[in-house]
C-alpha positions as CSV (number, residue, x, y, z in Angstrom):
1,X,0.0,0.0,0.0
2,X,1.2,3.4,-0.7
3,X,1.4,5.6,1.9
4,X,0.9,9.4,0.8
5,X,1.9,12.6,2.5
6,X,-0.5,15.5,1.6
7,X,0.9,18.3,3.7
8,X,-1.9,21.1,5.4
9,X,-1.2,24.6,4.2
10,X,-1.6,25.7,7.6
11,X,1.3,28.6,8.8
12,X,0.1,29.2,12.3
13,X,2.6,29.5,14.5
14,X,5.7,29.6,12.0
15,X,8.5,31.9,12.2
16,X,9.0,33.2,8.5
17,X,12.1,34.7,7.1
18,X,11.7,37.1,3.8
19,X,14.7,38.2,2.0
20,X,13.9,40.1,-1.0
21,X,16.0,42.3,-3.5
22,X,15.1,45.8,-4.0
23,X,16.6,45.8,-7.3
24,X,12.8,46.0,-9.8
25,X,11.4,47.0,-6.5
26,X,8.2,47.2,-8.8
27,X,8.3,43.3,-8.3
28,X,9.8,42.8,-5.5
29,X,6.8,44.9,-3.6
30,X,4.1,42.7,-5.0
31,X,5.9,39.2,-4.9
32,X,6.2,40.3,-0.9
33,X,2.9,41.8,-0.7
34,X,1.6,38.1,-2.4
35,X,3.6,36.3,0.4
36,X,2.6,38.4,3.3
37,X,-1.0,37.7,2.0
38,X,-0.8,34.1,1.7
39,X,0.7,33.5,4.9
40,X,-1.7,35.6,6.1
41,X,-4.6,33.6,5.3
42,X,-3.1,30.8,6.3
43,X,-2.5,31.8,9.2
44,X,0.7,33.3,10.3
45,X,0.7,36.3,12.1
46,X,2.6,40.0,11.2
47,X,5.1,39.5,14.0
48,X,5.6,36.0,12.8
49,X,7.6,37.5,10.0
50,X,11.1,39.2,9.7
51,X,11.7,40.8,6.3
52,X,15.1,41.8,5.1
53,X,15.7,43.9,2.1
54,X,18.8,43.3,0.6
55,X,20.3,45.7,-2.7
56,X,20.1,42.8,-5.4
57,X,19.0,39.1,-5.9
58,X,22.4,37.9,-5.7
59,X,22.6,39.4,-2.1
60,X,20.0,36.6,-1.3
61,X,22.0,33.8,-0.5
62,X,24.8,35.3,2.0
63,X,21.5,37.3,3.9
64,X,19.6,33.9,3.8
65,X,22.1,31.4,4.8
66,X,22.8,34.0,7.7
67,X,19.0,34.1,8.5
68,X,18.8,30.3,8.2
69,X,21.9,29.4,10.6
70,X,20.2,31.2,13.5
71,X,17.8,28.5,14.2
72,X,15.3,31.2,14.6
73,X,12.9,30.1,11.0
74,X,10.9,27.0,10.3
75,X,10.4,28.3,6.9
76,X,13.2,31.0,4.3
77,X,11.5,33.2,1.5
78,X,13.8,34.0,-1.0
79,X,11.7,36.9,-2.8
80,X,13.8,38.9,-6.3
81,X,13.4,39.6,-9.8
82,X,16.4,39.2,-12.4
83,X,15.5,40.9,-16.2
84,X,17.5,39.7,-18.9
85,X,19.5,42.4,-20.4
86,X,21.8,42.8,-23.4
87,X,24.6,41.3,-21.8
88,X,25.3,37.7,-19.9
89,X,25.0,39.1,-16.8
90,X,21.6,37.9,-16.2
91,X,22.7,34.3,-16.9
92,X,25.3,34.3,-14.5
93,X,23.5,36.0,-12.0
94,X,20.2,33.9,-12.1
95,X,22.7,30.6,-11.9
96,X,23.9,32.0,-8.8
97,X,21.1,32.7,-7.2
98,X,19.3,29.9,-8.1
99,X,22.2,27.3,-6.9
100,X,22.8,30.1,-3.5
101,X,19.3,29.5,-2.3
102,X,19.4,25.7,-3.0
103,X,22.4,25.7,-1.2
104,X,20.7,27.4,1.9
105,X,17.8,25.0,2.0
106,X,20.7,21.7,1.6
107,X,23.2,23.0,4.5
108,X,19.8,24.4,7.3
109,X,17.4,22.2,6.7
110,X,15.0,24.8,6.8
111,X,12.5,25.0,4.1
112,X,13.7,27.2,1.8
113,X,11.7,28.4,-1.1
114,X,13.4,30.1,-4.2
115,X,10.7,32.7,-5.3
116,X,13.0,35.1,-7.5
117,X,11.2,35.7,-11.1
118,X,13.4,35.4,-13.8
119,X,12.3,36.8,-16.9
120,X,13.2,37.9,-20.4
121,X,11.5,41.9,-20.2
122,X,10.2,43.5,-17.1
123,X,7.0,43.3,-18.3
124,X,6.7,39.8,-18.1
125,X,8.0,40.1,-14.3
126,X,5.6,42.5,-13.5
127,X,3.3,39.9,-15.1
128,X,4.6,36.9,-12.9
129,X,4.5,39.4,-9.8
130,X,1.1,38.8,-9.6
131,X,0.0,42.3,-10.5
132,X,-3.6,40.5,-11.1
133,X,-3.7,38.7,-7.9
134,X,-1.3,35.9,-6.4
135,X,1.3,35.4,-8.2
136,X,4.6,34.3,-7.7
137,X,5.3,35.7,-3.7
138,X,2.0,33.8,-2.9
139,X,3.1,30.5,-4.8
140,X,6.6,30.7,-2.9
141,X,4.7,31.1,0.5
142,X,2.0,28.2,-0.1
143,X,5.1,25.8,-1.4
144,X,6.8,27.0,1.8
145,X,4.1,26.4,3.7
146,X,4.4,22.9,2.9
147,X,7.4,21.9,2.5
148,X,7.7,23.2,6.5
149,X,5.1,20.0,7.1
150,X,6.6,17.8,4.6
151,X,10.0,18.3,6.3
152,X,8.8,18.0,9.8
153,X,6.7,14.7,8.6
154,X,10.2,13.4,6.9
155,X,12.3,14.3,9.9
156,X,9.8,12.7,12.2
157,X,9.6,9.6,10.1
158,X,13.6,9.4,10.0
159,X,13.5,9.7,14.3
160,X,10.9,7.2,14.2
161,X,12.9,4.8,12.3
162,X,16.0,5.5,14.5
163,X,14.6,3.9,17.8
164,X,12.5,1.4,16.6
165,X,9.0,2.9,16.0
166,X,7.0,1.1,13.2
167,X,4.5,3.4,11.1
């Protein structure tokens, strides 16, 4: 028989970290403003969130990791926009990022969500912001929101299996 895990999207009581670039602060606003909203409803109250502005999305990772390492979070927000330009810089830049955040999530064990819109004009970002409701700040919160329960139902399982305990 399978057994399934269907996590609640349920943030009462979490402690919620938010770093977010202010570089296309046009974005970066409304993917927060999503998140605050979605946690929100499920939930979490204001003072159950810290946000930290940090100049650009590659200033994510060193801010999160710092973040993370306190103990302090159950669940990381990694909140930035990266517009291609005419150069490579937006390739190396969204690589880094990307693989920074991962990183955080690998070394904390806190659930870390990587919620930083890449796109190719910033149109299309303002798009993905969710300037018509949601969009991607509320996605990152409600995958967030699970992957807290997820990991706690994992980390259980794993201490369950260490003494003995049969599911």
């Amino acid at each position: 028989m399978v057994r399934e895990y269907l996590p609640p999207i349920d943030a009462r009581g979490l402690k919620v970290c938010i770093v977010a670039s202010r570089y296309g602060r046009v974005v970066t606003e409304r993917l927060v403003h999503g998140a605050l909203e979605c946690l929100a409803q499920h939930g979490c109250p204001e003072d159950g969130v810290d946000l930290y502005w940090v100049p650009g999305s590659f200033e994510i990772p060193p801010v999160a990791r710092h973040r993370a390492a306190t103990g302090n979070y159950d669940l990381l927000l990694a909140l930035g926009c990266i517009v291609r330009g005419d150069t490579t810089h937006f390739d190396y830049i969204a690589k880094e990022v990307s693989r920074g955040v991962a990183q955080v999530g690998w070394e904390t064990g806190v659930a870390t969500i990587f919620g930083v819109v890449t796109a190719e004009t910033m149109e299309q970002a303002i798009e993905r912001s969710g300037i018509k409701g949601g969009g991607r700040g509320w996605d990152a919160a409600q995958a967030g929101i699970e992957m807290v329960h997820l990991l706690r139902t994992t980390k259980q399982s794993a201490s369950s299996r260490k003494r003995g305990v049969k599911h």
